[in-house]
matplotlib code that plots the C-alpha trace (Angstrom):
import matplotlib.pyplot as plt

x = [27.5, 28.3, 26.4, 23.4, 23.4, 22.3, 19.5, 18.6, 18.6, 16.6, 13.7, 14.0, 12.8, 10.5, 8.8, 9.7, 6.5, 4.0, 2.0, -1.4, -3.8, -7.0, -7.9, -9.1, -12.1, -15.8, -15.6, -12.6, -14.0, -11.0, -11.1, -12.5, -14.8, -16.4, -19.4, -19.8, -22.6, -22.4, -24.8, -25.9, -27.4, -28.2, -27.5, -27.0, -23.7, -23.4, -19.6, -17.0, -13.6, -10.2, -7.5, -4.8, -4.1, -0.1, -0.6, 1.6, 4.1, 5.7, 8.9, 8.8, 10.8, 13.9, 13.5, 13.8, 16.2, 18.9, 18.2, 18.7, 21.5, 23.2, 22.5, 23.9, 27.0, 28.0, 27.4, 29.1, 32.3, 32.3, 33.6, 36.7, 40.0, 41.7, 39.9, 37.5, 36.2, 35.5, 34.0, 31.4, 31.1, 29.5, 27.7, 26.2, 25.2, 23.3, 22.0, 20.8, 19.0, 17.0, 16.2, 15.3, 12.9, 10.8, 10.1, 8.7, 6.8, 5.1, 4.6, 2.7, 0.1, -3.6, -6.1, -9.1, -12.2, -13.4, -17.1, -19.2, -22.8, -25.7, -27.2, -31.0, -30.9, -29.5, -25.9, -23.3, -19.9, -16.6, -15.2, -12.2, -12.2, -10.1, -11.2, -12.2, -16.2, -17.0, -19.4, -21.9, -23.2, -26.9, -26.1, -28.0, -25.5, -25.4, -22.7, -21.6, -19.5, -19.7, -17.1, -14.4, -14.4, -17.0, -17.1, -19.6, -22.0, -24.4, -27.9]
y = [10.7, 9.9, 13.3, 11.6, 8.6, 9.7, 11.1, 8.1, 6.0, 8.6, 8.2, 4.5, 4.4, 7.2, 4.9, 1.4, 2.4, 3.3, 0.1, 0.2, 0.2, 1.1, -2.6, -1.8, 0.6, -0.4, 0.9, -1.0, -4.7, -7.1, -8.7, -11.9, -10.2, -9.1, -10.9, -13.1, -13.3, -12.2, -11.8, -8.6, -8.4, -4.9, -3.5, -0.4, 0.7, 0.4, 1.7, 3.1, 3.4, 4.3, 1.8, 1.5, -1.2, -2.3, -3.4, -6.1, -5.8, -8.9, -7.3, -7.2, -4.2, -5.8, -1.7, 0.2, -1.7, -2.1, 1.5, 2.7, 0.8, 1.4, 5.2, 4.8, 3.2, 5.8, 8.6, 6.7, 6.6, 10.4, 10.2, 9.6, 8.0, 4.9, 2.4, 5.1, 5.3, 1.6, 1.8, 4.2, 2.8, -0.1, 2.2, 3.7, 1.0, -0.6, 2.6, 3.5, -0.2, 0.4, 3.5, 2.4, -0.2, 2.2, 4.3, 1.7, 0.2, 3.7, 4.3, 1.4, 2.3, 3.1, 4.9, 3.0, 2.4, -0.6, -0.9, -2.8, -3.8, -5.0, -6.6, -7.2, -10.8, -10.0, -10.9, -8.4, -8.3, -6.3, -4.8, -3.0, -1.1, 2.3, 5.4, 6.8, 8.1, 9.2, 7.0, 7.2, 5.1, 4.4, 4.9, 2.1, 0.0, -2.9, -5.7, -7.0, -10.1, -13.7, -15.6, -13.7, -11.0, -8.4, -4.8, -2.4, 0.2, 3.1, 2.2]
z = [-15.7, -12.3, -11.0, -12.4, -11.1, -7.2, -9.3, -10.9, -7.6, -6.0, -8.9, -8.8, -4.9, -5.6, -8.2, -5.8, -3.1, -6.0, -5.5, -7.5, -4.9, -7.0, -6.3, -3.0, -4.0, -3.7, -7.4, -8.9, -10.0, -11.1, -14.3, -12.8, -11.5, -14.8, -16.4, -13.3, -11.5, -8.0, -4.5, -3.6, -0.3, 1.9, 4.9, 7.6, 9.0, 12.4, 13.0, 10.9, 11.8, 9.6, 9.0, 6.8, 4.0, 3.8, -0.2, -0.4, -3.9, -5.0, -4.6, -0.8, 0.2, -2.6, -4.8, -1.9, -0.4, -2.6, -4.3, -0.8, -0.4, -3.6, -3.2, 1.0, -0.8, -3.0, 0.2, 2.1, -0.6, -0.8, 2.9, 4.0, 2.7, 2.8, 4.9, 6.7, 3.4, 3.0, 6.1, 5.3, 2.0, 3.8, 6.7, 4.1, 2.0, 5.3, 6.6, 2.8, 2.6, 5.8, 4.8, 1.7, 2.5, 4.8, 2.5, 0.4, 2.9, 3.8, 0.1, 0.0, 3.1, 1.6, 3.7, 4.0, 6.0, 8.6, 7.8, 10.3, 8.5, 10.4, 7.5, 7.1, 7.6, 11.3, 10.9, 10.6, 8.5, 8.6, 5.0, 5.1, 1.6, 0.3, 1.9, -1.5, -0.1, 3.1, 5.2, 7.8, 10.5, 9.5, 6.1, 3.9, 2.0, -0.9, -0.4, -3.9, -4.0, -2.9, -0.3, 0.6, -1.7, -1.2, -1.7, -0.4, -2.2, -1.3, -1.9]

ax = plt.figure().add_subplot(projection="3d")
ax.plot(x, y, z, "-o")
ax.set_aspect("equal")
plt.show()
């Protein structure tokens, strides 16, 4: 049993950074987003560059961090005797924590896109959105949405 544990910890912060990030698709509508009406208006792209999305998870870093330190702490034991051992008990535990929470927060990065749209009214917007489609400046585009959630389409 105790072989299997620093497998079990090393699943749980596998599965800590898998943050759902379809949400931030042109294609993924939220639930209140169905049957509601919503603007549409058009526009060109005048500049596209990449970007990355931290998705924020209501845990904040708390799986990662305290697998990783749980899984730190028992390295750490296997070390040592005596008080050396407690010692890196509790290097381990720290070290494992840090650890820990960056690889959550990396595991929670999405690739996405920084769209710049001259629309045909004259203004122009910014939408970040998932890099799930390749773009183009000059490409023609429909913006779906209304205040500050808008999400943009090829035309």
């Amino acid at each position: 049993m105790k072989a299997l544990l620093p497998l079990a910890l090393i699943g749980t912060l596998a599965l800590a950074g898998c943050a759902n990030t379809s949400p931030y698709s042109g294609d993924v509508y939220r639930s209140g987003q169905a049957e509601t009406a919503q603007s549409v208006t058009y526009g060109t792209i005048t500049s596209v560059r990449p970007v990355q999305i931290q998705a924020g998870d209501q845990n904040e870093g708390v799986l990662g961090g305290l697998g990783g330190a749980v899984l730190g702490g028992l390295l750490g034991n296997q070390v040592g005797g005596g008080s050396g051992r407690t010692i890196a008990t509790a290097v381990g535990a720290i070290g494992g924590s840090v650890a820990g929470s960056k690889v959550e927060d990396s595991a929670n990065r999405t690739q996405a896109w920084e769209l710049e749209i001259r629309r045909d009214s004259g203004d122009s917007v910014v939408v970040v959105q998932k890099a799930d489609r390749d773009w183009q400046v000059g490409q023609q585009v429909r913006m779906i949405g209304s205040g500050g959630s808008l999400s943009v389409a090829p035309y």
